[in-house]
C-alpha positions in Angstrom: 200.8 133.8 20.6 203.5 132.4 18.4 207.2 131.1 20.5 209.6 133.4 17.9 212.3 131.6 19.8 211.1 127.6 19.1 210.2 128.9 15.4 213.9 130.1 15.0 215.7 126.9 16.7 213.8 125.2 14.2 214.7 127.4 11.4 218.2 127.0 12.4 218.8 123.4 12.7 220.3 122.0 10.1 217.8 118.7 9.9 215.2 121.2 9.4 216.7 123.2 6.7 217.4 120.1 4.5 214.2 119.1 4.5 213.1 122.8 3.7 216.3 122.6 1.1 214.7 119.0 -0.4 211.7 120.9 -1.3 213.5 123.8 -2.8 215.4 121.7 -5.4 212.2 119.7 -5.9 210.4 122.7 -7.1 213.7 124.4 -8.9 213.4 121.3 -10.8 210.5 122.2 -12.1 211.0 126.0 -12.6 213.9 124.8 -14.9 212.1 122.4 -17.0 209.4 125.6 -17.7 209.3 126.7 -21.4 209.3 130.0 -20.4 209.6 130.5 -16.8 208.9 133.8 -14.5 212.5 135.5 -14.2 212.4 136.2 -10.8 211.7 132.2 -9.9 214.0 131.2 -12.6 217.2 132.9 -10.6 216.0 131.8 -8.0 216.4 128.1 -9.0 219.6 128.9 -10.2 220.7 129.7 -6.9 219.0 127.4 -5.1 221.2 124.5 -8.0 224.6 126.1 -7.4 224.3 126.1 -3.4 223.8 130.4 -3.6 220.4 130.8 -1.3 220.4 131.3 2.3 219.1 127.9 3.7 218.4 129.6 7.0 216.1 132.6 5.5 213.8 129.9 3.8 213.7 128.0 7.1 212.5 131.0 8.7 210.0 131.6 5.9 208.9 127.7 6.2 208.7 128.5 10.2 206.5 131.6 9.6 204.1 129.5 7.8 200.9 129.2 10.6 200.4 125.6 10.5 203.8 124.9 10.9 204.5 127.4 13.7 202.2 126.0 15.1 203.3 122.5 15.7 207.0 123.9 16.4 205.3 126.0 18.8 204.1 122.8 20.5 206.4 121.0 20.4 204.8 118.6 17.7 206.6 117.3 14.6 205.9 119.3 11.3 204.9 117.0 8.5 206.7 116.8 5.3 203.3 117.6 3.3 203.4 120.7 5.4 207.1 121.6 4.5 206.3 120.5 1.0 203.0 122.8 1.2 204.5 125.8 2.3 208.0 125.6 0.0 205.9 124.6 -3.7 202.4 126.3 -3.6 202.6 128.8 -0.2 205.9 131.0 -0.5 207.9 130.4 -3.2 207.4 133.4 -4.9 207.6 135.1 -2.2 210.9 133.8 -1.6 212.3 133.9 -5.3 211.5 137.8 -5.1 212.9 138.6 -1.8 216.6 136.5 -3.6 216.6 138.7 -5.9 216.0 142.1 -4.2 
């Protein structure tokens, strides 16, 4: 059973959400330099550029993530690939949506 209260220290501490945020402006990066990118993602990016997006809510979405619960759960280190993993490919859709509910 997942340890909500681990996953959320994590989520919280601000080491962890820059390297969440890292990952965020890598892949802004490269919803910017689309030709014609989705709209939802692209105001996204912009928010994610002018310091708008809620650092905290995508650590909690990076925490949610089952590989990576699972190492906070034991008490192991979560990788970077898995941050990277989970930010780029796994939620940020997801995420770029739920900004711009």
């Amino acid at each position: 059973m997942a340890d909500s209260a681990k996953r959320m220290t994590w989520a919280k501490t601000a080491e962890n959400q820059n390297r969440v945020d890292y990952y965020l402006f890598q892949k802004a990066l490269s919803v910017m330099a689309e030709e014609t990118p989705n709209a939802d993602q692209l105001a996204f990016a912009k928010q994610i550029y002018s310091g708008q997006h809620n650092s905290v809510a995508c650590a909690k979405v990076v925490a949610s993530n089952s590989t990576i619960g699972t190492a906070v759960d034991a008490d192991n280190a979560v990788s970077e690939t898995d941050i990277e993993y989970v930010v780029v490919t796994d939620q940020w859709a997801s995420m770029a949506v739920a900004a711009n509910s």
